[in-house]
N, C-alpha and C positions, 0 to 999 in steps of 0.2 A: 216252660218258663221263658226259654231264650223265643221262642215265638209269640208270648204275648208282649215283651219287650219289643219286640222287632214291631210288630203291629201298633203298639202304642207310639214307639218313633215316630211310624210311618204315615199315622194319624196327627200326631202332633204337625208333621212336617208341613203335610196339605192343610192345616188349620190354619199355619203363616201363611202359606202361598195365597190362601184365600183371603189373609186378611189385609195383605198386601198389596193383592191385587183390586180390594176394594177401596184401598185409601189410596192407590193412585188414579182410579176413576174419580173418586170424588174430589181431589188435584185438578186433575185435568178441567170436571165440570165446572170447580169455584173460579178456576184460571180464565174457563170464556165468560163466566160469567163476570169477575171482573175487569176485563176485555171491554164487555160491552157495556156495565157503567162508566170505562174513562171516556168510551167514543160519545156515550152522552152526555156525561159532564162536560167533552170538548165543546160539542152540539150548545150548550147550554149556553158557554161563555163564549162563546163566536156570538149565538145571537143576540146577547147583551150586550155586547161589542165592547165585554171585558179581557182582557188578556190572565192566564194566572201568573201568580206570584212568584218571581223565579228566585230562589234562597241567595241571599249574599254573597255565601261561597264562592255562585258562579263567578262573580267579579274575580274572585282572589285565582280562579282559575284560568280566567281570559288572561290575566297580568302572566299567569304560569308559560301557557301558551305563546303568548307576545315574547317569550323569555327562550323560548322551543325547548321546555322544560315539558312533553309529551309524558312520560311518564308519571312523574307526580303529578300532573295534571290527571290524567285517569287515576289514579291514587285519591285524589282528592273527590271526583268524582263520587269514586266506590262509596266514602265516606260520608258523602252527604247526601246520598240517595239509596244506599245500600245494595246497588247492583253489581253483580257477580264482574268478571273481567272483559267476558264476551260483551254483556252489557252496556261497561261504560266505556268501551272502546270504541264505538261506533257513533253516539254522539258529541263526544270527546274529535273525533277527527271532523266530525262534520262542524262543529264549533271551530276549529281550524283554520275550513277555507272562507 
């Protein structure tokens, strides 16, 4: 008994691992793959010699900025783009210089 227990654990265990290990490949694949629709959409509106549409907020976060209010500034960021901290740190400073 305690060994079909164990076996069935043991089964059960490797049935996550595998299922986890196939939803982060398929993460990763939708990840390049939307990768490589934003490089085309860039593609797209470069050669239309459209600019996209930058959301309002940005305004209220150049004022943050001009204010050397850095943090709420990436705060506000987060918020209206919904990227992680790593994320809006980066063109949060490069908005900056």
């Amino acid at each position: 008994m305690e060994y079909a227990l164990t076996l069935a654990t043991a089964a059960l265990l490797i049935a996550v691992y595998l299922n986890a290990q196939a939803a982060d490949r398929q993460a990763k694949r939708l990840s390049r793959r939307l990768q490589g629709l934003e490089r085309k959409t860039d593609l797209l509106l470069a050669h239309a010699g459209l600019a996209e549409p930058e959301d309002p907020r940005m305004a209220e976060l150049d004022a943050l900025l001009a204010q050397g209010k850095k943090i709420q500034a990436i705060k506000l960021h987060r918020e209206a783009t919904g990227s992680d901290l790593v994320e809006a740190k980066e063109p949060v400073e490069r908005r900056m210089r």
